[in-house]
C-alpha positions as a LaTeX table, in Angstrom:
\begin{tabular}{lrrr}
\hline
Residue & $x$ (\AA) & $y$ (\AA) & $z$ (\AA) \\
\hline
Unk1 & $-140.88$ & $-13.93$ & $-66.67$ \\
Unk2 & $-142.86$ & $-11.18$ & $-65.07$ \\
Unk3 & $-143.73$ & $-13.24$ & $-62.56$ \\
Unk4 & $-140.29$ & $-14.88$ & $-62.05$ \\
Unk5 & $-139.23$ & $-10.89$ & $-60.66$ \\
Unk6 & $-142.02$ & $-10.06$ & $-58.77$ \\
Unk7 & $-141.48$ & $-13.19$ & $-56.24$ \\
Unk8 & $-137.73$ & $-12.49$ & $-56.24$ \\
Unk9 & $-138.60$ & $-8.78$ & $-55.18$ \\
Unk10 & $-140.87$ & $-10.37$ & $-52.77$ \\
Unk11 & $-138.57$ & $-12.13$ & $-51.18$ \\
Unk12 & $-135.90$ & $-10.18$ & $-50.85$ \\
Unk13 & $-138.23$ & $-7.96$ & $-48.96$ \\
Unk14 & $-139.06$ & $-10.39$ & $-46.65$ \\
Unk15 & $-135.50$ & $-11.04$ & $-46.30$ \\
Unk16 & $-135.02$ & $-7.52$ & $-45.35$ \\
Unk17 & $-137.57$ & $-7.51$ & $-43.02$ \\
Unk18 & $-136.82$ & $-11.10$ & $-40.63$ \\
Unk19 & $-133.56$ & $-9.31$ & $-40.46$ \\
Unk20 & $-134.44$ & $-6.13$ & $-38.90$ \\
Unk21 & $-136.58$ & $-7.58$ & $-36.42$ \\
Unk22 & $-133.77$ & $-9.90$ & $-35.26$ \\
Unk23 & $-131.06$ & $-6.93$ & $-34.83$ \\
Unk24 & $-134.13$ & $-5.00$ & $-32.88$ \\
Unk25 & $-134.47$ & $-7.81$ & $-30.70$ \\
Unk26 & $-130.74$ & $-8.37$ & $-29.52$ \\
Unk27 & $-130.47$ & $-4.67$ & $-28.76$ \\
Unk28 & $-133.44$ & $-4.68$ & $-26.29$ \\
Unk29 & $-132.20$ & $-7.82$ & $-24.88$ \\
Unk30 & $-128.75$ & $-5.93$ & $-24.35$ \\
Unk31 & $-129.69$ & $-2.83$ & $-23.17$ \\
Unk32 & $-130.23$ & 0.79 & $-23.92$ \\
Unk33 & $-126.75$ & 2.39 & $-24.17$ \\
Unk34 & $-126.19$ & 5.44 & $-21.79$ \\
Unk35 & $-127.12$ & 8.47 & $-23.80$ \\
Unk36 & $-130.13$ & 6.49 & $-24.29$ \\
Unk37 & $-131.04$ & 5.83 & $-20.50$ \\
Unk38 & $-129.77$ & 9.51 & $-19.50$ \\
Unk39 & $-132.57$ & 10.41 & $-22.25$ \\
Unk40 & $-135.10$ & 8.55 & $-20.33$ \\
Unk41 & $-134.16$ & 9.67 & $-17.04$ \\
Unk42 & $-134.23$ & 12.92 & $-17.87$ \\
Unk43 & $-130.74$ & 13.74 & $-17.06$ \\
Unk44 & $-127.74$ & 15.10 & $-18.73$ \\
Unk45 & $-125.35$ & 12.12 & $-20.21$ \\
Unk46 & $-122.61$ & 11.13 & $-17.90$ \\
Unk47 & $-119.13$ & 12.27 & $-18.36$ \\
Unk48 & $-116.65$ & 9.24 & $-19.61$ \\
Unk49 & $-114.74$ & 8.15 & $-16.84$ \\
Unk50 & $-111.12$ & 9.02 & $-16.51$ \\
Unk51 & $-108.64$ & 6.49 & $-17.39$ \\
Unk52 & $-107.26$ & 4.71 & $-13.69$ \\
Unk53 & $-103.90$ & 5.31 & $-14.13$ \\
Unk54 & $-101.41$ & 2.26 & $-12.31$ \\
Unk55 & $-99.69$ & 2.84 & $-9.19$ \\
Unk56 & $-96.25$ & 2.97 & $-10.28$ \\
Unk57 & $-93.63$ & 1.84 & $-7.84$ \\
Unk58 & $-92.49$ & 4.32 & $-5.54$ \\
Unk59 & $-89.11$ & 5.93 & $-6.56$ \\
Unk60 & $-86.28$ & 4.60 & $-4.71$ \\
Unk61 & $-84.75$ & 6.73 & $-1.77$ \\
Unk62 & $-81.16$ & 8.32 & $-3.16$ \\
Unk63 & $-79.66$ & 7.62 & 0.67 \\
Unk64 & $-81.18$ & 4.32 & 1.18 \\
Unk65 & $-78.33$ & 1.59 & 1.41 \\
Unk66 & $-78.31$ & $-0.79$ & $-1.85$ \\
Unk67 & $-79.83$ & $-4.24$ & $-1.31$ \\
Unk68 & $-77.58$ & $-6.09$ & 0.31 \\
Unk69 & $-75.66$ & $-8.64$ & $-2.16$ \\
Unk70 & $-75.90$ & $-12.18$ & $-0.48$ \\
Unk71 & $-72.58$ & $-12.62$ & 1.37 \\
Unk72 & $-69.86$ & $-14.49$ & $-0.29$ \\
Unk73 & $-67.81$ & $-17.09$ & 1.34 \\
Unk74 & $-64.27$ & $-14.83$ & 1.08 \\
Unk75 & $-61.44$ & $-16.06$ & 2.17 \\
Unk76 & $-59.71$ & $-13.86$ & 4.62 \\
Unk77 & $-56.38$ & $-12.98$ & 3.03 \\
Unk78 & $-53.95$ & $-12.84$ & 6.29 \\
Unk79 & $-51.59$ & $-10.67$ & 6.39 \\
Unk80 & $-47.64$ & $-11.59$ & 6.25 \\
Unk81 & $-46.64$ & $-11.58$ & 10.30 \\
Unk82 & $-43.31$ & $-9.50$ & 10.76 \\
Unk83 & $-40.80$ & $-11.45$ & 12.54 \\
Unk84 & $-40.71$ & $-10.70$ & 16.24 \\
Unk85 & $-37.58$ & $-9.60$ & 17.92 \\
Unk86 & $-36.16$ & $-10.95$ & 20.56 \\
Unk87 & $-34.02$ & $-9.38$ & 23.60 \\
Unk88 & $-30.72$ & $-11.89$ & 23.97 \\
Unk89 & $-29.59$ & $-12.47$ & 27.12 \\
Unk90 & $-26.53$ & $-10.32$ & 28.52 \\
Unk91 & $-23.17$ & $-11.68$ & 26.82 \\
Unk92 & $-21.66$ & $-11.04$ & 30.26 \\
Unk93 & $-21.21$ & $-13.42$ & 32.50 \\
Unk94 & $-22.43$ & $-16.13$ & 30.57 \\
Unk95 & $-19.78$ & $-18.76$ & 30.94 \\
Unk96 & $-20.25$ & $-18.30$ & 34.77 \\
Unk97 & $-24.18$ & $-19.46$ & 34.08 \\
Unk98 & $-23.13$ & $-21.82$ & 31.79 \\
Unk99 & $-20.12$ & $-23.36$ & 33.80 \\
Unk100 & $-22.27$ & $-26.38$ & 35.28 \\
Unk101 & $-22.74$ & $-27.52$ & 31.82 \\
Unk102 & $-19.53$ & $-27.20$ & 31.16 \\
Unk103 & $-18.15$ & $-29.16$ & 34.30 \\
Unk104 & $-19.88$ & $-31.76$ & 33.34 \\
Unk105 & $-18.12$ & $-32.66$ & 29.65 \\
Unk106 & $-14.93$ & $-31.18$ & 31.17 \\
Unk107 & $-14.20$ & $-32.00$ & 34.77 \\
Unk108 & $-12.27$ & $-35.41$ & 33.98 \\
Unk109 & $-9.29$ & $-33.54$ & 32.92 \\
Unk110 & $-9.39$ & $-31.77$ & 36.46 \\
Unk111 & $-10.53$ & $-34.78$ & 38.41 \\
Unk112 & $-7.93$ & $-37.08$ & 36.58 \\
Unk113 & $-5.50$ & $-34.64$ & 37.58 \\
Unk114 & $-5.95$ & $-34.11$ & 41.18 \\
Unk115 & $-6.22$ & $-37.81$ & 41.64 \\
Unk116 & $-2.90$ & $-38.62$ & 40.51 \\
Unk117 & $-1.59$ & $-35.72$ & 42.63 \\
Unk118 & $-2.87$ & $-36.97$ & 45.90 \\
Unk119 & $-0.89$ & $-40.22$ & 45.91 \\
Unk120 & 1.06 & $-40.60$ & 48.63 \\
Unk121 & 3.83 & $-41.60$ & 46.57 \\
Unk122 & 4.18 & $-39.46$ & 43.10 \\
Unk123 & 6.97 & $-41.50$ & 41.40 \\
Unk124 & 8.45 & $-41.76$ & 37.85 \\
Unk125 & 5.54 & $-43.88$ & 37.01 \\
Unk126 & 2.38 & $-41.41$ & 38.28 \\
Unk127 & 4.23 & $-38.63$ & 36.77 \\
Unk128 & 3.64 & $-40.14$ & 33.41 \\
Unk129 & 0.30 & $-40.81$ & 33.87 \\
Unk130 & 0.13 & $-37.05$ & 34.60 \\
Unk131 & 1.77 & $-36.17$ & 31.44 \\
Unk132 & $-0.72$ & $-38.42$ & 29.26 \\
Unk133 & $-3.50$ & $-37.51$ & 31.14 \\
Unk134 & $-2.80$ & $-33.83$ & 29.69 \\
Unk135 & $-1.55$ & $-35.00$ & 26.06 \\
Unk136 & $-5.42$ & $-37.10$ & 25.72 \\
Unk137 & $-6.97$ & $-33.89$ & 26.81 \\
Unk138 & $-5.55$ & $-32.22$ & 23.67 \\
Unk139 & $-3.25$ & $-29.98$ & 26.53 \\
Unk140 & $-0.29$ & $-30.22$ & 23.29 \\
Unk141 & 3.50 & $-31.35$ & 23.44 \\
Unk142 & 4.82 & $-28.41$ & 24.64 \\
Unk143 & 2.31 & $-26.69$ & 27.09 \\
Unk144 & 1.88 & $-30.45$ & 28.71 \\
Unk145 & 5.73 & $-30.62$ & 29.52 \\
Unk146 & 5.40 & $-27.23$ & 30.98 \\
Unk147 & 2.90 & $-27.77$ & 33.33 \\
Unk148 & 4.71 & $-30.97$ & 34.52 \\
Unk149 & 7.36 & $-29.91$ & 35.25 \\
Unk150 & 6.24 & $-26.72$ & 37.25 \\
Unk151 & 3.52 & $-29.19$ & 39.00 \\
Unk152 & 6.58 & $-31.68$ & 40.03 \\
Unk153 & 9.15 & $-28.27$ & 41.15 \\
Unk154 & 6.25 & $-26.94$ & 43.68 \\
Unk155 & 5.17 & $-30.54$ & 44.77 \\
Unk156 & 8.54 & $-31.04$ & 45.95 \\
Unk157 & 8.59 & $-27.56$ & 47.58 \\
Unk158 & 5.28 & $-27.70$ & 49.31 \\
Unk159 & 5.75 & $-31.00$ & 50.94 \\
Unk160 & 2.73 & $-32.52$ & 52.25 \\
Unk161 & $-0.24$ & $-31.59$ & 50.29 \\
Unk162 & $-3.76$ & $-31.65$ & 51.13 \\
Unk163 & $-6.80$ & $-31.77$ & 48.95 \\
Unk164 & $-7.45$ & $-28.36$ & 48.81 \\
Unk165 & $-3.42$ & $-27.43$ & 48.72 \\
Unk166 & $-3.48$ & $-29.93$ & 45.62 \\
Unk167 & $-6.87$ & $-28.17$ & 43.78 \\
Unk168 & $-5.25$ & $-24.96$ & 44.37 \\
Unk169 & $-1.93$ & $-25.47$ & 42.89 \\
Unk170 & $-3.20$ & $-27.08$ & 39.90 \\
Unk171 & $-5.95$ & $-24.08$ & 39.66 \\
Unk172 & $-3.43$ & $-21.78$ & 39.20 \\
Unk173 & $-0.76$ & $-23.37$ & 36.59 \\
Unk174 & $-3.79$ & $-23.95$ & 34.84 \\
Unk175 & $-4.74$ & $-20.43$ & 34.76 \\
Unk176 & $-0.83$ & $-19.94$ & 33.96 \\
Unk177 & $-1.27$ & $-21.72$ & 30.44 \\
Unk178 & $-4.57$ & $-20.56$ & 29.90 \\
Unk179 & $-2.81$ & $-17.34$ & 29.85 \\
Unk180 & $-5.62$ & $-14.65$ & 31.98 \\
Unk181 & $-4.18$ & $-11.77$ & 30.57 \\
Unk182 & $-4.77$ & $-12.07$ & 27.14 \\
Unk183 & $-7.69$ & $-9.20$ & 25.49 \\
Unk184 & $-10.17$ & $-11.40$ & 24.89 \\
Unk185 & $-12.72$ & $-9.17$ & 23.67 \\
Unk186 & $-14.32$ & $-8.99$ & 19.95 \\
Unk187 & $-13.14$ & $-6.03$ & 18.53 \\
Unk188 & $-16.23$ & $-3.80$ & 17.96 \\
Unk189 & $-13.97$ & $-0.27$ & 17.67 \\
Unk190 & $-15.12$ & 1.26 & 14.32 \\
Unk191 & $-12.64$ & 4.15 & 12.39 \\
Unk192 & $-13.46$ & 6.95 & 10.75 \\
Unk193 & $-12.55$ & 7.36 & 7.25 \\
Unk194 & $-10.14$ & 9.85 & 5.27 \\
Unk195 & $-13.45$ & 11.88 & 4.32 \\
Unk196 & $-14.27$ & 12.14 & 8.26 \\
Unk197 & $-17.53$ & 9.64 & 8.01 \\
Unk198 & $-17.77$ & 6.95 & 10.74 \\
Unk199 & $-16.67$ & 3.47 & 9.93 \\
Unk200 & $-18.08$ & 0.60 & 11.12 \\
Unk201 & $-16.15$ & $-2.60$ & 12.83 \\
Unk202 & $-15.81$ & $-5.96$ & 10.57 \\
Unk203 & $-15.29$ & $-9.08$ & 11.21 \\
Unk204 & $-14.54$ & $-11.96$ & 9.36 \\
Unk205 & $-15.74$ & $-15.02$ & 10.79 \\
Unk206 & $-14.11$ & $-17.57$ & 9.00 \\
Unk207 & $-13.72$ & $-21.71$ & 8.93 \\
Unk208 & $-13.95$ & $-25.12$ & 7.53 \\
Unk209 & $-17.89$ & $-26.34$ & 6.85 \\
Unk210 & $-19.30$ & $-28.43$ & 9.77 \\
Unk211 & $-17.41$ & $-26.37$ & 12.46 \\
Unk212 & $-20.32$ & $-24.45$ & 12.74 \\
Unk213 & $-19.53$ & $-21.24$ & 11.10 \\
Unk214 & $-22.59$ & $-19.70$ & 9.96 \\
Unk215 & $-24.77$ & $-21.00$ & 13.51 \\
Unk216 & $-21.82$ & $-18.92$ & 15.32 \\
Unk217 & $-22.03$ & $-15.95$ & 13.54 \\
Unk218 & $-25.93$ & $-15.66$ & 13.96 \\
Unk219 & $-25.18$ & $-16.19$ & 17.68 \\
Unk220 & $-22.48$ & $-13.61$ & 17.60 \\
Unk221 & $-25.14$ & $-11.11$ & 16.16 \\
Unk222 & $-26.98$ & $-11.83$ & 19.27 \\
Unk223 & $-24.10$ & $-11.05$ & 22.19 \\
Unk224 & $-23.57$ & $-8.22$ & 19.96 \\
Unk225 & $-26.89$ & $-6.95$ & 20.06 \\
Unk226 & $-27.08$ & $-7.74$ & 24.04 \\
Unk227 & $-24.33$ & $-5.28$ & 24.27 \\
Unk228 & $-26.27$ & $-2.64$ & 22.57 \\
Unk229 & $-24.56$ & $-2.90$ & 19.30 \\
Unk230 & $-26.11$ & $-2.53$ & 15.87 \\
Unk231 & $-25.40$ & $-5.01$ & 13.35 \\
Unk232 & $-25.20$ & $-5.87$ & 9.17 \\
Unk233 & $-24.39$ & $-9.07$ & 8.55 \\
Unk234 & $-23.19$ & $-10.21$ & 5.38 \\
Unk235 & $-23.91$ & $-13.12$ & 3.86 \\
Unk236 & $-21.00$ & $-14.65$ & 1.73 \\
Unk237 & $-20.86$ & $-18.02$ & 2.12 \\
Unk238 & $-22.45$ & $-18.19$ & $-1.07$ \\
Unk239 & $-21.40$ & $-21.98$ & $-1.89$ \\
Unk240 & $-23.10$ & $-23.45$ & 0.75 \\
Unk241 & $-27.20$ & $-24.15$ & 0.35 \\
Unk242 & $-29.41$ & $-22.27$ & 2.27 \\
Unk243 & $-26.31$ & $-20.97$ & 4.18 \\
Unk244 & $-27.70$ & $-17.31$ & 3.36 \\
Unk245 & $-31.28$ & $-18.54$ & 4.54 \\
Unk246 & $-30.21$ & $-19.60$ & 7.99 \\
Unk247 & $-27.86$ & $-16.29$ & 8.56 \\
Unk248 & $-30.98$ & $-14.15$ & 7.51 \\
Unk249 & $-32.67$ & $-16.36$ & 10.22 \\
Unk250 & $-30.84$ & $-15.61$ & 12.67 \\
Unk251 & $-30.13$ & $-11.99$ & 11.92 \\
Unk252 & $-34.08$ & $-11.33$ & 11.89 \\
Unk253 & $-34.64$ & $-12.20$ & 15.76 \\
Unk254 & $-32.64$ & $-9.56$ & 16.97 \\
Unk255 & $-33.60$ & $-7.01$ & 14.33 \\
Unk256 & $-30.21$ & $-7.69$ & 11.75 \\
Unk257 & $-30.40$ & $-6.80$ & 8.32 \\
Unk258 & $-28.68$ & $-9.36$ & 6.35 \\
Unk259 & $-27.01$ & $-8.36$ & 3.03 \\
Unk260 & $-27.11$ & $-11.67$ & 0.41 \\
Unk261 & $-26.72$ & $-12.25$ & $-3.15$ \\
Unk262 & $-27.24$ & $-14.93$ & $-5.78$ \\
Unk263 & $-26.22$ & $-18.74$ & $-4.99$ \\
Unk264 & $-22.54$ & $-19.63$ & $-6.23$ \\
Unk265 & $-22.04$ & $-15.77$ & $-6.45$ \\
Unk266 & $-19.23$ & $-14.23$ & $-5.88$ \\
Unk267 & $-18.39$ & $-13.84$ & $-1.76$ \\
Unk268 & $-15.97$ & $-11.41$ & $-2.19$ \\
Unk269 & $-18.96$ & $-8.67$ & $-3.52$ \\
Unk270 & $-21.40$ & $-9.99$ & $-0.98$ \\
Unk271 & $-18.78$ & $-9.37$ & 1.67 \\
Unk272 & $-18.48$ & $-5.57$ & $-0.13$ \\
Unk273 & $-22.09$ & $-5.20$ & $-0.65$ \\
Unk274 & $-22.29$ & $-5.86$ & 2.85 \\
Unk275 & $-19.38$ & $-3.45$ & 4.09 \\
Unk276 & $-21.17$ & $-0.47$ & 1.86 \\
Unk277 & $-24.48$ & $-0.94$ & 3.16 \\
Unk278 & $-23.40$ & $-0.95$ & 6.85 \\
Unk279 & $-21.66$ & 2.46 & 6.06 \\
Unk280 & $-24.52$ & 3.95 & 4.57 \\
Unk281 & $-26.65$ & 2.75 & 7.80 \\
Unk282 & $-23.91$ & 4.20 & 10.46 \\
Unk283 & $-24.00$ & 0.23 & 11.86 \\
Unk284 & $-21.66$ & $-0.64$ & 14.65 \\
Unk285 & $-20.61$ & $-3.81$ & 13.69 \\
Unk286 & $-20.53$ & $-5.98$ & 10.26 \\
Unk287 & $-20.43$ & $-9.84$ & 10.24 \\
Unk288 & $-19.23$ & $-11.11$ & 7.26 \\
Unk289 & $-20.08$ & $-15.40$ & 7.34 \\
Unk290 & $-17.25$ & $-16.46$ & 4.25 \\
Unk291 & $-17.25$ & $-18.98$ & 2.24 \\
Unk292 & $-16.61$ & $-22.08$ & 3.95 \\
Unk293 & $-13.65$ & $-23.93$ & 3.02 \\
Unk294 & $-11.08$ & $-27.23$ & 3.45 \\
Unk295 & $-7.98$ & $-26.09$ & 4.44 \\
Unk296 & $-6.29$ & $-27.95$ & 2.19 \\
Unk297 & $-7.55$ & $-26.10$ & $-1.21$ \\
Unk298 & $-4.91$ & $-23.53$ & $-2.10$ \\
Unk299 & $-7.21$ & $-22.18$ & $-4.77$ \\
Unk300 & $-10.34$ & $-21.29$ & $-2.12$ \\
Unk301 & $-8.12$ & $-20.20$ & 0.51 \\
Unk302 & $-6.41$ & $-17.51$ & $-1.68$ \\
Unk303 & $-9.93$ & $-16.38$ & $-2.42$ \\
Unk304 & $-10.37$ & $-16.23$ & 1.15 \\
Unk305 & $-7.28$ & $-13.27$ & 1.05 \\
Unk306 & $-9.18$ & $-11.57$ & $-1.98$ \\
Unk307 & $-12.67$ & $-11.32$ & 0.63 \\
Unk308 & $-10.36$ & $-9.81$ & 3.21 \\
Unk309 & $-8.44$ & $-7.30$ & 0.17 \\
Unk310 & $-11.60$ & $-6.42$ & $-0.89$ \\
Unk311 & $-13.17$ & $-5.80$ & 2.14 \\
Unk312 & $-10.26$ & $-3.66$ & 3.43 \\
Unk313 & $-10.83$ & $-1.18$ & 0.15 \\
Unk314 & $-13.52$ & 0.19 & 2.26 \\
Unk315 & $-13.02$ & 0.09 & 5.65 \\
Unk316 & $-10.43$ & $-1.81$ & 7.93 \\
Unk317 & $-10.57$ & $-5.25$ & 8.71 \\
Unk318 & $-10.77$ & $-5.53$ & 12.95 \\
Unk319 & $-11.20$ & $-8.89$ & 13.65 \\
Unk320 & $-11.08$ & $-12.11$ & 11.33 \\
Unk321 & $-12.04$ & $-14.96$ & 14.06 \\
Unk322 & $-11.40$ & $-18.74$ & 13.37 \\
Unk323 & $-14.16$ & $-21.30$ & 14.21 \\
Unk324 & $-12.93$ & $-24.50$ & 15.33 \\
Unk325 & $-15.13$ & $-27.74$ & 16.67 \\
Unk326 & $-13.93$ & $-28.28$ & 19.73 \\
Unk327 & $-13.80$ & $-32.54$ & 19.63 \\
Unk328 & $-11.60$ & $-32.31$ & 16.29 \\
Unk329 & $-8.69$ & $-31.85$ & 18.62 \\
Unk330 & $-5.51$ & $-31.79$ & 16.80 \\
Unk331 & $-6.88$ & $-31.75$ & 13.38 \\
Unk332 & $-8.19$ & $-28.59$ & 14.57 \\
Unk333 & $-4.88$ & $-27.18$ & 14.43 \\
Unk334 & $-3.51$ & $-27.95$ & 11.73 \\
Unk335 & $-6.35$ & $-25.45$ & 10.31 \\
Unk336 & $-5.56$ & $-23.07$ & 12.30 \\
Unk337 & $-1.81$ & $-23.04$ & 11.04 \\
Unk338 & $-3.48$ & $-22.82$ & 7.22 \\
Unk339 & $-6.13$ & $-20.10$ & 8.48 \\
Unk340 & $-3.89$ & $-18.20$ & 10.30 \\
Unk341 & $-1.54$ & $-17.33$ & 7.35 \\
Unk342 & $-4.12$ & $-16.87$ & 5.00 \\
Unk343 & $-5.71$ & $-14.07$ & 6.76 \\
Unk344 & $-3.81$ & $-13.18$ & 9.80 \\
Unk345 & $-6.49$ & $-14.63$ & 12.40 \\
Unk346 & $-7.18$ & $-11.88$ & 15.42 \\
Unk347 & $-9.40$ & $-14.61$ & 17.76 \\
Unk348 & $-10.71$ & $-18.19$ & 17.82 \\
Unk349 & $-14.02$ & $-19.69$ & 18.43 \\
Unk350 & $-14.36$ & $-22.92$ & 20.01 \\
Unk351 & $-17.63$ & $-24.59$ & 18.98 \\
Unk352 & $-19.13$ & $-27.51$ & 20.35 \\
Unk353 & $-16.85$ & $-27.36$ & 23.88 \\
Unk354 & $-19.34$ & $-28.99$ & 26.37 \\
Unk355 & $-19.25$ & $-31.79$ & 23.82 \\
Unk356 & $-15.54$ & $-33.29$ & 24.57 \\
Unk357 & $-13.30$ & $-33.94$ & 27.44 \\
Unk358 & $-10.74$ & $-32.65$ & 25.61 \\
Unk359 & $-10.59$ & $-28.83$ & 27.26 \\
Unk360 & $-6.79$ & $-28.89$ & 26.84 \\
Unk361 & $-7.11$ & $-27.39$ & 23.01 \\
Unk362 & $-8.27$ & $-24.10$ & 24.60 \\
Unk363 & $-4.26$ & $-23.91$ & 25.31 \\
Unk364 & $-2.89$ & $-25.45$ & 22.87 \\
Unk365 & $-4.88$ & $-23.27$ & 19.83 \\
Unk366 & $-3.90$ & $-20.26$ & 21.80 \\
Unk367 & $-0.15$ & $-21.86$ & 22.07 \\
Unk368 & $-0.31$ & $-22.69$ & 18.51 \\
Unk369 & $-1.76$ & $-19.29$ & 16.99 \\
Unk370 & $-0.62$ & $-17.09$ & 19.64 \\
Unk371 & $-3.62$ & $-15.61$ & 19.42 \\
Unk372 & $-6.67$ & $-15.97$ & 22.30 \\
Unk373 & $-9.78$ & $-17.77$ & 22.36 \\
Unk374 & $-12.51$ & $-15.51$ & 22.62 \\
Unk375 & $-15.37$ & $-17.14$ & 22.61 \\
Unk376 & $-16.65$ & $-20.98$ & 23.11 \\
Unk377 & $-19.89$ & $-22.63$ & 22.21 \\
Unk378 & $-21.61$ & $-24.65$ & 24.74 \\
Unk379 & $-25.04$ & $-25.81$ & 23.40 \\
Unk380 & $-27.17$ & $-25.62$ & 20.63 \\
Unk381 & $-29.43$ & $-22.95$ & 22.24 \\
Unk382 & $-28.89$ & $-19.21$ & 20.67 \\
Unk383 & $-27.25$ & $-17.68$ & 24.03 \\
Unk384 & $-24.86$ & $-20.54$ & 24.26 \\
Unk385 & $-22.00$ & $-18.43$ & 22.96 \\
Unk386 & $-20.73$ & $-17.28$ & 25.75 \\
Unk387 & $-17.15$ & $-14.80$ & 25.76 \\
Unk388 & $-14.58$ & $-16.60$ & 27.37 \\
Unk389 & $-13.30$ & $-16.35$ & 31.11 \\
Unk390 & $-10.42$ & $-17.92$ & 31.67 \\
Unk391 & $-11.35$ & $-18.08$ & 35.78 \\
Unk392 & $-14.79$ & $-19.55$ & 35.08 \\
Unk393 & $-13.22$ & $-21.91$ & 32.52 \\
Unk394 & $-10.47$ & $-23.80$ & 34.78 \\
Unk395 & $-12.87$ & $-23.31$ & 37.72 \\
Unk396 & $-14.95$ & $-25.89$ & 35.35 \\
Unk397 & $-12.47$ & $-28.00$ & 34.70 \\
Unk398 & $-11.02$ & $-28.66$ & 38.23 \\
Unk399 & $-14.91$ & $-28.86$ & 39.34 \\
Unk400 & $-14.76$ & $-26.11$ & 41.55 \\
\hline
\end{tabular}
């Protein structure tokens, strides 16, 4: 047993000692650390080196611009254009400029006229033919069987008759009918009222649908404005689509406010509305479009009177002007009888005139209403409402 311990001392010493020798070993193999070489050297140990510190990234410059963000396709946004306004042509004169174009629809009536005349032999027969000549022309009973007979009293008189004794005559018994002294200007006189503020003019411009109310009272707006006027207009033809969209058309080339309200509103408070808010503005003139309306509907013509009543609570009605089309001839008149007692027309307008040979209903409306015609449409371009000349007028029919 003795000997049992004695060889396990034994070889746990030898044990002991392989292992030291290998640790010795790897340590030479690996070197001497540095206190150990500075020993050798004979120098003091060297200092630990100080930690490297990073570079950091440089701080960013307080006024340098931000990266730029990568552009974006945007979509420019553009910006609503404001509605340019135009300068109208001056009002005066224009049926002179115009009278070529007029010649042309009209200058049968003149042309059938004068040829009759200048037979040599102006019987019973040819006399007739002068009288129906005038009647197709829309001339009227009455006015036709005037000019006859003063035609046939100075024929006899004057004897022989030339060409240009013949264009003559008839140039002025037309000018007779056409009656050259009537006022034939729009009323654009304002009042003032009982407080002592200034009142601007209305007008009523008023009509059957088709004539071509509402395109005539944007063109109004316009001679207006070429006279230096200022102008509300008032949008009460509220029945009618888009009626208030094609006034506020026309109002916004010449610089025209236009006052509207709801669709199938009531006219008669558009037609205040409008009337108030020219007041307040110090505008010279107020259109009112109303309602068109058949002639032949009691009920919408009386509301036609209410417009005018209510109208007339603020300032005084100065001119209520009747649109006719021009080639409904004598159907046009019988509107003009209903229009005229409903609201006491002060003018007519005579739309769509270059359009028919019928220039007689310029006397007969005027011999019917006994009121003038003040202004006639001759185109569809805006400065084709031109203020009527009597001279410039038969001078177109007669083709002179």
């Amino acid at each position: 047993m003795e000997i049992l311990i004695l060889a396990v001392v034994i070889a746990v010493v030898v044990l002991g000692t392989v292992s030291g020798l290998v640790i010795t070993g790897r340590r030479r193999k690996a070197g001497p650390p540095d206190e150990d070489v500075a020993t050798r050297t004979g120098g003091a140990p060297a200092p630990p080196a100080e930690p490297q510190e990073q570079d950091a990234p440089a701080p960013a410059d307080a006024t340098a611009a931000p990266p730029a963000a990568p552009e974006a396709a945007a979509t420019p946004v553009a910006e609503p254009e404001s509605p340019v306004v135009e300068t109208p042509a001056p009002a005066e004169g224009r049926l002179v400029r115009l009278r070529a174009r007029l010649a042309r629809s009209q200058s049968s009536l003149g042309k059938g006229l004068l040829t009759l005349l200048s037979r040599e032999n102006l019987d019973e027969e040819t006399w007739e033919e002068i009288e129906d000549t005038l009647l197709r022309a829309d001339v009227g009973v009455a006015p036709t069987q005037e000019l006859v007979e003063r035609l046939r009293e100075r024929v006899r008189v004057l004897g022989t008759r030339t060409p240009e004794e013949l264009r003559a005559l008839l140039r002025e018994e037309l000018l007779h009918l056409v009656a050259t002294d009537a006022d034939r200007t729009v009323n654009t006189a304002g009042g003032v009222s009982s407080t002592g503020d200034e009142l601007p003019a209305i007008a009523l411009v008023v009509g059957v649908n088709g004539t071509g109310k509402t395109t005539t009272t944007g063109k109004l707006a316009r001679v207006l404005v070429a006279d230096g006027k200022s102008v509300v207009l008032g949008a009460a033809d509220t029945f009618r689509a888009a009626a208030a969209d094609q006034l506020e058309t026309w109002g916004s080339r010449v610089g025209a406010r236009t006052v509207r309200g709801p669709e199938g509103g009531d006219p008669a408070s558009v037609a205040f509305q409008a009337v108030k808010e020219g007041i307040q503005e110090t505008a010279d003139v107020v259109l009112v479009d109303t309602a068109g309306r058949l002639h032949t509907k009691t009920g919408l013509m009386d509301e036609l009177g209410k417009v005018k009543r209510v109208v007339e609570k603020q300032a005084p009605v100065g001119e209520v002007l009747l649109v006719l089309d021009a080639t409904t001839g004598q159907n046009g008149l019988v509107q003009a009888r209903v229009f005229a007692e409903v609201v006491d027309v002060t003018g007519v307008v005579l739309t769509k005139l270059d359009g028919t040979a019928k220039g007689g209903i310029v006397i007969a409306v005027q011999r019917e209403l006994g009121v003038p015609v003040k202004l006639v449409g001759l185109g569809e371009g805006p400065d084709d409402l031109a203020p009527f000349e009597a001279e410039a007028f038969v001078d177109a029919l007669i083709d002179q």
